[in-house]
N, C-alpha and C positions, 0 to 999 in steps of 0.2 A: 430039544429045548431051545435049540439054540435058532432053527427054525423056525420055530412058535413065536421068539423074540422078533425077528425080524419079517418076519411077517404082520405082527404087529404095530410094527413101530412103520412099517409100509403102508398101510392103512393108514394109521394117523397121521402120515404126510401128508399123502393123498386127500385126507378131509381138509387138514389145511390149507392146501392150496387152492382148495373149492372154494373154502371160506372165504379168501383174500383176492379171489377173482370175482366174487359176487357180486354186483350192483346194488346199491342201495342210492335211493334216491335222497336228497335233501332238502329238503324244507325251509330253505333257509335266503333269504330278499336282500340283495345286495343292493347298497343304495349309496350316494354322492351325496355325505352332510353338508358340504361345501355349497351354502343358497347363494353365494354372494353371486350382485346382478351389476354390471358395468351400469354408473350413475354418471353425476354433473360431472365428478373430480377424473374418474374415467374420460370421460368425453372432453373437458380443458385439454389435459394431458393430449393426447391423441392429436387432439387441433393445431396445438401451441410448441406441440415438444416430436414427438413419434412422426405425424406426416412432414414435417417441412427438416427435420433432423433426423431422423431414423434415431430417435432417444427413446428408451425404455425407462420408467418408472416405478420404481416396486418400492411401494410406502406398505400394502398387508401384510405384515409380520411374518416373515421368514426365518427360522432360526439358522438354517444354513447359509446364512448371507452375514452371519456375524461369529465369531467366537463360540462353539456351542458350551465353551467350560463358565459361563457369564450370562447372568442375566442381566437383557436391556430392554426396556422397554419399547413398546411397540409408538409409534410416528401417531400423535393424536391427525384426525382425520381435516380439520380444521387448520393444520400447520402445512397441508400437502402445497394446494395450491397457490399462497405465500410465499413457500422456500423456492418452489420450482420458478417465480413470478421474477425472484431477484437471481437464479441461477442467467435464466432471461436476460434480462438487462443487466447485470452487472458483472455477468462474464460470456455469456453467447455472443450476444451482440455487440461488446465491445471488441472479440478478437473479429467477430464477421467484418465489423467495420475496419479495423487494421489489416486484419489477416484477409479477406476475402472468404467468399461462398467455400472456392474448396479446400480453404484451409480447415475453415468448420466440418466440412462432411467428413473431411480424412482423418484428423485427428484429434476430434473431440470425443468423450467418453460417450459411447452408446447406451449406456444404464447408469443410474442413479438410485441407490437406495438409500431408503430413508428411515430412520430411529428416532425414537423419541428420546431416551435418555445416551447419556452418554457413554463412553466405551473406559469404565476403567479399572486400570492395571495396580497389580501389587503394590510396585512401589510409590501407588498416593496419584499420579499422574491420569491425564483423562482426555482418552484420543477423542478428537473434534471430526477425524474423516482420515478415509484412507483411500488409495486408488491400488487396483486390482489387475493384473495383466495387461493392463495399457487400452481398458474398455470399461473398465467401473469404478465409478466415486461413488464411494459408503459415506453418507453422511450422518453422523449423531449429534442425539442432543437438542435438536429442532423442538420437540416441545414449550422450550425455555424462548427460542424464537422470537422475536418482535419486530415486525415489518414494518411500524413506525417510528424505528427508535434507529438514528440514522446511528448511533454505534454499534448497536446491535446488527445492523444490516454489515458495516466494515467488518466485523469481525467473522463474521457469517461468511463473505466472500473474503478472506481472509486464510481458510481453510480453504475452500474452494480450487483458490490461485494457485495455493501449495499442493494441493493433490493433482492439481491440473500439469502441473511442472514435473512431477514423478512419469506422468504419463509420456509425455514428453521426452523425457531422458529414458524411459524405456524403450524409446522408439531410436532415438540420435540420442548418443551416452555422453557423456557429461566431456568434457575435455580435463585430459590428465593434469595439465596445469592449475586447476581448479584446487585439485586437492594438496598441490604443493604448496599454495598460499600459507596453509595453516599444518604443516604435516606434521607432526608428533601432537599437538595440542585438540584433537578429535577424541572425546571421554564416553563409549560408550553406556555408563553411570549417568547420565547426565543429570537427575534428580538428587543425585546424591548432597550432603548441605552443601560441601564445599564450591560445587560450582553454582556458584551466585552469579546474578545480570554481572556485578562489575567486575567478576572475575573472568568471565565471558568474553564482554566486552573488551575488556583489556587485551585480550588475546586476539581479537578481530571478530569476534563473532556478534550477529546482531542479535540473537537472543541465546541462552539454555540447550535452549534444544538443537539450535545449530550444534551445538556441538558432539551432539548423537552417532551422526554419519554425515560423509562428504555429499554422500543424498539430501539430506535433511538439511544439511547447510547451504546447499545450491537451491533447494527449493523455497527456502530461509527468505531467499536473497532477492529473489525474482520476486516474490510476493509481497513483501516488502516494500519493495522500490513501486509494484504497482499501488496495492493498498493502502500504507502509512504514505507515499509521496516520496516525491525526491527531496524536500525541502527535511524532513524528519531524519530520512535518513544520513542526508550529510551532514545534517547537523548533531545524530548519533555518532557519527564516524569522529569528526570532531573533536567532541569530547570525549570521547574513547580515548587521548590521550596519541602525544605524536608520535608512538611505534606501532599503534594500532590501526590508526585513520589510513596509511597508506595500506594496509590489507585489506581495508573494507571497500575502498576505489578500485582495487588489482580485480575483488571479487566482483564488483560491478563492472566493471570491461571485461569481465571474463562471459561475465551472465546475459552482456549485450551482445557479444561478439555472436556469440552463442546462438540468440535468437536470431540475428541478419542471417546468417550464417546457414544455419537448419533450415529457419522458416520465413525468413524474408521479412521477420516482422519488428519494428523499430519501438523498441519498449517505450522510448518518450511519447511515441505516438496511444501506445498503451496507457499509459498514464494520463495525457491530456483525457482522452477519450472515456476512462474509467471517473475522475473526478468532476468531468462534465455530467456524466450521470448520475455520479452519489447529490450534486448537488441541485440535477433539477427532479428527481425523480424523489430524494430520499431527504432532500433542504438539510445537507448536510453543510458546514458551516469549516471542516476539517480542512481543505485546502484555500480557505480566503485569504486575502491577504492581510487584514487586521488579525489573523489568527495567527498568521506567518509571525506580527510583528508582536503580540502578546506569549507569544514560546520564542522569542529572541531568538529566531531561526536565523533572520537576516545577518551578515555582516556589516554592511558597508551600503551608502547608495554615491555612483560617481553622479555628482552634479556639475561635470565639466562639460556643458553643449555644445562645447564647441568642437567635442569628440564626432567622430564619423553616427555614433547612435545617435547623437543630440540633431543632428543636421538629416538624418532620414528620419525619427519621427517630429510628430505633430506638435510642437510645445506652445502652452496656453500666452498670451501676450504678457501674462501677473510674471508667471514664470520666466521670461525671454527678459525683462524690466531689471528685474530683480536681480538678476543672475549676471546679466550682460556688463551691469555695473560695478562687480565684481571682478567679474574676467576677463573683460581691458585691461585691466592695467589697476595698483596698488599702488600708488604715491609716484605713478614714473616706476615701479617696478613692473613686469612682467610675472602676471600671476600662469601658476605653470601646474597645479591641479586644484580641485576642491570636492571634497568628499562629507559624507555624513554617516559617520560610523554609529553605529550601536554599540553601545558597550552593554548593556543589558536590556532587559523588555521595559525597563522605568528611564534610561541614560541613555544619551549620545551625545557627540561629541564631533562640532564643525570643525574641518582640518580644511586650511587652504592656505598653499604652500607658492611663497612668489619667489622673484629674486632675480639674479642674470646669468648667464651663461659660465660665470664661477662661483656663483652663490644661489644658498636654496636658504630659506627661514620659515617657518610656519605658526600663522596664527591660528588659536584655537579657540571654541565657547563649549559651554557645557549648557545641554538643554535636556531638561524633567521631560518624561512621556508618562501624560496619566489616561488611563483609559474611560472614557465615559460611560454612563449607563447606556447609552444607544449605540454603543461600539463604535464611537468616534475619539480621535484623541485629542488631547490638549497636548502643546509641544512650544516651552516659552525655556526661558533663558534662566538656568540655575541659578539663585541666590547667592552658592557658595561657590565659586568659579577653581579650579585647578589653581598650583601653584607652578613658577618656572617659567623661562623666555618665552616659553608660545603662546602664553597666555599675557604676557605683560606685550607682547608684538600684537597681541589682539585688541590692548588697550589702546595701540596710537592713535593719537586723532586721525590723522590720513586715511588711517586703513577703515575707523570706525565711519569715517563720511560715507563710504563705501558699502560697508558691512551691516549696517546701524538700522538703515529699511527691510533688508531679509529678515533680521531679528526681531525689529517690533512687529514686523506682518507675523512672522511664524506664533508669537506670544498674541496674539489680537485674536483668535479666532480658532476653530476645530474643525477638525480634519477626518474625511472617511478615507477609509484604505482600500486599495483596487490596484489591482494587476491590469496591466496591458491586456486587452481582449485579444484572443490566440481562436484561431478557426485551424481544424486538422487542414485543411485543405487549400490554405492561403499561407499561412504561416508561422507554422509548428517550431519552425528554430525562435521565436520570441516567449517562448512557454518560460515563464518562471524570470525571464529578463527585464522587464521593465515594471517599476513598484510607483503607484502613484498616490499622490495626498491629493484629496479633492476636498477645496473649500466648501465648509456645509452652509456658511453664506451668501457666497458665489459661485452657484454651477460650473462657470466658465472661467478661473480661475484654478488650475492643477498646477503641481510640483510631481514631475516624473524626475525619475531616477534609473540607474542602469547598475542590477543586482551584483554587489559581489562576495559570493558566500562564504564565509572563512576555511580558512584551509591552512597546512602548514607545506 
């Protein structure tokens, strides 16, 4: 029996294995649904970005190029060659122009993806970009895009700068002193309500999310000072309040040091270079100087020419008139400064301080800044004048013989605002130093000044 079984059950191995060796053929057409055929957006790309950068661009919808637990939308086809156009000019070409050619080949992202909707997270918050092994920025959100909306475009490279700094400190790591500035006050929660801007701020931080990680703060910082300007920023720091303002300067000599340092490359030169673009490419209006003087970024302007600045540049003959009569001399006193303070974007406030070698006195005026429909201002002499000696010293006659022409000139007339014309390549230390009023009724008639930004 027990043979019968297993001879049996031998046989039927045996058929099986014949079975499972058998060939059978299949019937069946494998095919590549994938039609898509390289077009214009292909072809720009390749011209503009892949031949002369070795950059790759993946705008077709990859889910493995994003969070797979998340849906985001695919990069509409129409936002491609826009977003890549300002990646272009408002960050390639500005570091090629500071940094050099091989700064660019070495250490710029070799890929670029792109999303149409944005990246976001549980807790309410919505990544704008992210950078990836120290070779790819994820960009999201481009749908919403707008290449002629010069805020749109700052904000755009905005993200940019910040992902581009991540790659960066992957490569040369952040300096440890960096994260000492602020060490116990980094809140991984950063959404959470309690840290609000001014709670933030307060602490040194320039925004929220600085306060995520010593990464996120350093990348904060640099993009910042490129994007928003140096004038925004110090004038954040500023009002940050005076335990904070000195964190926010430590962090910016740490983030300049940083850039000589690694890459050779001089962030102010960054900055000229960036704002010369937004403004001819994108008539962006954010770093003008009538825009400086409507966010009362200004401090101070010295109107003493007879400073080492007043005597190397150019000063208009209205100016050198006007001024010269002043700065001789105060009744037989020796005038020994004169300044034009801002006390807000509507006030300022003439200080000019005479006297002799054991005495100082200063006379003061208070002058309205109203701003015109054409972006020029009016700047005439307060109706309701300050009270106290400075102001009654500004009443003497001697001093008003003197004073009394600057005044009706400045009240007669309106004034366009204009910075000192700065060339990288002539001279980049006058960036942000000299502020000028140009009479809108005589061309040839300016008031320069030599900026000084408040500080504590």
């Amino acid at each position: 029996m027990k043979t019968i079984i297993k001879a049996t059950l031998l046989a039927g191995l045996l058929v099986g294995i014949y079975s499972c060796t058998k060939e059978e053929k299949l019937n069946v057409k494998i095919e590549n649904y994938d039609t898509f055929v390289p077009g214009k957006i292909d072809e720009w790309i390749k011209t503009n970005l892949t031949d002369p950068y070795n950059i790759e661009v993946v705008y077709r919808y990859q889910r493995n190029m994003h969070d797979i637990n998340k849906n985001i939308a695919p990069a509409n086809e129409d936002k491609v060659i826009p977003q890549m156009d300002v990646v272009i000019k408002g960050f390639l070409d500005i570091y090629k122009k500071v940094g050099g050619v091989p700064f660019i080949k070495t250490y710029t992202p070799k890929q670029f993806a792109l999303f149409g909707s944005g990246d976001y997270d549980v807790d309410g918050s919505v990544k704008g970009g992210t950078a990836d092994g120290g070779r790819r920025i994820t960009l999201y959100g481009i749908n919403n895009f707008d290449e002629t909306n010069p805020n749109s475009v700052s904000g755009n490279l905005q993200v940019i700068h910040h992902e581009f700094t991540h790659i960066l400190n992957q490569m040369r790591f952040i300096p440890g002193e960096f994260g000492k500035v602020c060490a116990g006050d980094y809140y991984s929660n950063w959404t959470a309500q309690e840290n609000t801007q001014a709670k933030a701020r307060s602490l040194g931080f320039i925004t929220p999310y600085s306060r995520k990680a010593i990464g996120e703060d350093f990348a904060e910082v640099l993009s910042h000072l490129i994007v928003a300007g140096q004038l925004y920023y110090d004038d954040f720091a500023y009002d940050s309040g005076k335990d904070a303002y000195p964190k926010f300067k430590l962090k910016e000599s740490i983030v300049r040091d940083y850039m000589v340092q690694n890459f050779n490359i001089d962030v102010t030169q960054l900055q000229i270079e960036f704002q010369r673009i937004m403004a001819e490419k994108y008539h962006s209006t954010r770093y003008e100087a009538a825009t400086a003087l409507s966010n009362d970024y200004l401090g101070s302007l010295d109107w003493d020419i007879r400073s080492t600045w007043g005597l190397e540049n150019t000063l208009s003959n209205k100016q050198k008139n006007l001024f010269t009569a002043i700065l001789d001399e105060l009744g037989g006193w020796t005038t020994k400064t004169m300044a034009f303070k801002f006390v807000s974007a509507t006030k300022a406030t003439l200080n000019i301080t005479f006297g002799d070698k054991d005495n100082t006195w200063t006379a003061a005026y208070d002058f309205d800044i109203a701003k015109n429909a054409d972006n020029t201002f009016k700047i005439s002499k307060s109706a309701t004048q300050g009270t106290g000696a400075i102001y009654d010293n500004g009443n003497i006659s001697w001093i008003l013989k003197d004073t009394q022409p600057l005044i009706d000139y400045l009240g007669s007339t309106s004034f366009a605002a204009s910075w000192k014309k700065v060339d990288l390549a002539v001279n980049p230390s006058d960036y942000l130093q000299y502020f000028i009023l140009k009479d809108t009724k005589d061309p040839n008639a300016t008031l320069m000044g030599k900026v000084n930004l408040r500080k504590y």
